[in-house]
Steps between C-alpha positions, in 0.01 A plus 500: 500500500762327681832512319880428573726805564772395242222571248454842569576741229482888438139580431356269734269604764493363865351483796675547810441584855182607351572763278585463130820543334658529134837289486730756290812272531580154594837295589619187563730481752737203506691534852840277525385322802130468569151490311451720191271752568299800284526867535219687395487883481112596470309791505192558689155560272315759691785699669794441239708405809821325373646206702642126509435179588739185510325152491612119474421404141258260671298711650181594369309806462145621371563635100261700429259506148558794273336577188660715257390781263690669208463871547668820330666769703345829452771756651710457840445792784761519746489150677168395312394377178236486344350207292204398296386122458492439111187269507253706756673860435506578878747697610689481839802610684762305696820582662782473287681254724282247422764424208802495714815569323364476194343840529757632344366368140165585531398799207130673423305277239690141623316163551581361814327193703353583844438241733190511727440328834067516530510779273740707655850562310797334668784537212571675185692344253689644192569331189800258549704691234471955442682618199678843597712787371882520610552808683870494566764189397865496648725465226679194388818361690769463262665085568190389647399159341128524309329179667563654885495889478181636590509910594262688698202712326224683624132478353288786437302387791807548719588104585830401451564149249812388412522441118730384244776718339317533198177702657576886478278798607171506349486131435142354563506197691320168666561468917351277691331623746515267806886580529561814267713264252564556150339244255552622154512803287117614390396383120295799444 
């Protein structure tokens, strides 16, 4: 289907110059003099081949249909993981690119989504928010003010999130996971 370029989003699959492509991130791009135009950094399906494409925002291109199914990750090998669809049990593999930076996140027994293009898996998607363990938390700047000092910690997992003062080593915690931000400490 036919669809502007200003309404492309990560996720999305498209067709262009024949081959199909993931959009993994998407700008506006609001120049001083001249038209606005988008940026689009995308990621081929079959080869994994990262690369960008600018277009007018009203310019149109073919969107692709996806279909999604909730799956559980079985283990990660090296650059693959492995998954099982929870409704038909089948189990599959799929490079681990497919989530794009949010790789990082994914853990053995976790729902994600995957999306499919005619049955074959385009994207992986983690849950929007991973609760983790605090590895290692810089300590506490002495005269900062409470509302603006965030420090630098370190998850188990080995991202980096900048979190309050309060957090300390050991601390379990909520991050987002598009951007590796901190949401709120874990209730369990």
């Amino acid at each position: 289907m036919k669809v502007q370029a200003n309404t492309l989003r990560p996720g999305h699959v498209i067709e262009h110059q024949g081959r199909q492509y993931a959009v993994t991130k998407y700008e506006l791009i609001l120049p001083g003099k001249g038209n606005a135009f988008i940026a689009v950094d995308m990621r081929d399906v079959q080869t994994g081949v990262k690369t960008n494409e600018r277009w007018r925002t009203a310019e149109t291109v073919e969107k692709l249909m996806t279909d999604e199914i909730t799956c559980t990750l079985l283990f990660s090998e090296d650059d693959q993981i492995t998954l099982m669809d929870t409704e038909t049990y089948d189990q599959f593999a799929v490079p681990k690119e497919l989530a794009g930076d949010a790789a990082v996140f994914l853990a053995d027994g976790m729902e994600v989504m995957v999306d499919r293009v005619e049955g074959n898996p385009v994207g992986v998607r983690p849950p929007q928010h991973v609760t983790l363990t605090v590895a290692e938390a810089d300590a506490v700047v002495k005269g900062q003010t409470a509302s603006s000092s965030y420090k630098p910690a370190l998850m188990e997992n080995g991202v980096k999130v900048m979190v309050p003062p309060f957090v300390e080593a050991g601390a379990r915690i909520v991050v987002h996971t598009a951007d590796a931000t901190y949401v709120e400490r874990a209730k369990d």
